[in-house]
C-alpha positions in Angstrom: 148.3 110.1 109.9 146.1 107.0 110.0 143.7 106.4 107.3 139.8 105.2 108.0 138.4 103.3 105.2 134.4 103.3 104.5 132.6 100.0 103.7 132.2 100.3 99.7 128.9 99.8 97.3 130.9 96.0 97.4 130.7 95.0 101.0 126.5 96.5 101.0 125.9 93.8 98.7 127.5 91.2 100.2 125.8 91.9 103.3 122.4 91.9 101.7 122.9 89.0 99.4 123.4 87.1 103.0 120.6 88.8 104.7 118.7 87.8 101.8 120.1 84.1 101.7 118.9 83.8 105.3 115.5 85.5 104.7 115.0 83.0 102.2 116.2 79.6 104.2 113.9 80.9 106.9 110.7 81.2 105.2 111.3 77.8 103.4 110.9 76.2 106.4 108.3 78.4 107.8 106.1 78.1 105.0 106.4 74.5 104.2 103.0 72.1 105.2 103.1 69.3 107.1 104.5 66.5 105.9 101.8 64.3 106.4 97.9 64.1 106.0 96.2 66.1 107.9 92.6 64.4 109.4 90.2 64.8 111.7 89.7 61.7 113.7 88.3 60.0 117.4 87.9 56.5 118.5 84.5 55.3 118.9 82.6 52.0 120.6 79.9 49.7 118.6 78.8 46.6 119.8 82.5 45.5 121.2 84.2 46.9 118.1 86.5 49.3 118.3 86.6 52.4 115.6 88.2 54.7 114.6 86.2 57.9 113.5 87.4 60.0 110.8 85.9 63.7 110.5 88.1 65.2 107.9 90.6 64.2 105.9 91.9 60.7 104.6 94.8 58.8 105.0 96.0 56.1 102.1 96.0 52.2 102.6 99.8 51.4 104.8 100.6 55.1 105.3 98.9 54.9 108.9 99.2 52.9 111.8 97.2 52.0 115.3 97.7 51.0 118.6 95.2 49.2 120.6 96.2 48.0 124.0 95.5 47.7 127.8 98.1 49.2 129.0 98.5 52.9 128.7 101.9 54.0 127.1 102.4 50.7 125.7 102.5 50.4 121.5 102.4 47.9 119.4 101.5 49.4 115.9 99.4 47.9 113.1 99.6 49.1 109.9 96.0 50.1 108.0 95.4 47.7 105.3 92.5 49.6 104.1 92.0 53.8 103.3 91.5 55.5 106.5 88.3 58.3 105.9 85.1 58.9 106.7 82.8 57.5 108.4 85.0 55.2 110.5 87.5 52.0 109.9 87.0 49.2 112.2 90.2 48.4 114.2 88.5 44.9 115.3 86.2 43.0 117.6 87.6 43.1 121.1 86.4 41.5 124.9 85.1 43.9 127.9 87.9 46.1 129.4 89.7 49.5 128.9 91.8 49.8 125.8 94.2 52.7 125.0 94.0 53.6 121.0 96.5 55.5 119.5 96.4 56.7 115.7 100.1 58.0 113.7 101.1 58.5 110.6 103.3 55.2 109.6 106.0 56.8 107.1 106.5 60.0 109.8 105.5 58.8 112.7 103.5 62.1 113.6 100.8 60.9 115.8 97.3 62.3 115.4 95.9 60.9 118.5 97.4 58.6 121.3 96.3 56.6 124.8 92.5 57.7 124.5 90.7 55.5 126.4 88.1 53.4 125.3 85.5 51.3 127.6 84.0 48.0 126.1 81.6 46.7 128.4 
């Protein structure tokens, strides 16, 4: 006669200790926030200087970076030397022409904005 064997109180909790392991790894990473700043921001034109234009939020001085160049796709990043927030930081005084600004987080390299064109005329 062959014997059939039940799964004991033993083997229950080791299946809901894992159950409960994984539960717990998964709304870790669910739940965490984003590992960078979150802002608001645009680019912006006055009188042949570039900005950009900061909504919401705030990024600390070298923790962000920006691209500003003619050809779209192409970066060559700059890091802020000044506190990125409201109203605006000036990215510099540039010559008539179409320039592609891009804005990222330096340390993370999440980018909060990139290629938007911008007409100097």
């Amino acid at each position: 006669m062959k014997k059939e064997f039940a799964q004991g109180a033993t083997e229950y909790l080791l299946i809901f200790s894992a159950a409960l392991i994984i539960t717990g790894v998964a709304v870790y990473y669910i739940g965490r926030s984003p590992s960078y700043p979150p802002i608001s921001a645009t680019t912006g034109v006055s009188d042949n200087e570039i900005r950009i234009n900061v909504e919401i939020g705030s990024i600390p001085e070298g923790e962000w970076a920006y691209s500003v160049g003619t050809v779209k796709g192409t970066y060559v990043w700059t890091t802020g030397s000044e506190e990125l927030k409201a109203p605006y930081v000036s990215l510099g005084t540039y010559a008539s022409g179409t320039y592609y600004v891009s804005l990222k987080h330096a340390e993370r390299g999440h980018l909060y904005f990139y290629d938007q064109a911008v007409a100097i005329s």
